[in-house]
C-alpha positions in Angstrom: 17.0 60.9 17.2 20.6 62.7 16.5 23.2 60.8 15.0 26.7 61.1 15.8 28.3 63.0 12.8 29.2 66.0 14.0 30.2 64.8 16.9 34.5 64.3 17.8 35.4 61.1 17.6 38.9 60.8 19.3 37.7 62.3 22.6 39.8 61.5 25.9 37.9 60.3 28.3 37.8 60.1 32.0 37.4 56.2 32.6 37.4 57.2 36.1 34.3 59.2 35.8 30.5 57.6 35.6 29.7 59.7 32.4 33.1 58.1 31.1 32.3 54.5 31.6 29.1 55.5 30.6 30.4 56.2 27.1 32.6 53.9 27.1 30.0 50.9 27.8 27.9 52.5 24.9 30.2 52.6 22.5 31.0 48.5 23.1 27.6 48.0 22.3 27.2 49.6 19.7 30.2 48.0 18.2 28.9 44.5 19.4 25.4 45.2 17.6 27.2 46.5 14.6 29.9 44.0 14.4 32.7 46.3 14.5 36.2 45.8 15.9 36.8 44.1 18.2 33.6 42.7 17.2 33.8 41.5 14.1 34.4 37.4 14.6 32.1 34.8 15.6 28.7 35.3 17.5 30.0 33.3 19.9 33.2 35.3 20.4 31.3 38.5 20.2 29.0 37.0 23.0 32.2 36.0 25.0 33.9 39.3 24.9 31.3 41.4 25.2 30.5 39.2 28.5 34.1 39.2 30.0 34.5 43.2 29.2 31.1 44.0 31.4 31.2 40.9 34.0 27.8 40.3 33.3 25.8 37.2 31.9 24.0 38.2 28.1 20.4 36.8 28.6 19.5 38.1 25.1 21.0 39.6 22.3 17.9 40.6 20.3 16.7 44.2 20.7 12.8 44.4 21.0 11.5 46.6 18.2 9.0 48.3 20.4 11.4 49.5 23.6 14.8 49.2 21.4 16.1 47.5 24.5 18.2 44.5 24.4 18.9 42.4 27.9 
């Protein structure tokens, strides 16, 4: 799997579009898993924020080492 390195980092994107919330949505995950700004407090806070910012219920935080899926 690729990392990001190469890729540009301060891209615009097109909320409006699927592919943008799409990136959008990945990159607040990312940041929730790696505890990165904004998600760098509390758990709990993490949980919270990362709940309010999708609408959604977190079932499970832990990613399953054989799919790399979390729920």
């Amino acid at each position: 799997m690729k990392n990001n390195a190469g890729q540009e980092h301060d891209k615009n994107l097109k909320a409006a579009s699927d592919w943008g919330e799409l990136e959008l949505a990945g990159k607040d995950i990312y940041d929730f898993k790696a505890g990165r700004y904004p998600y760098s407090k509390t758990i709990e806070e993490n949980k919270d924020r990362l709940q309010a910012n999708f609408n959604a219920e977190l079932i499970d935080h832990e990613v399953d080492e054989n799919t790399g899926f979390a729920s």
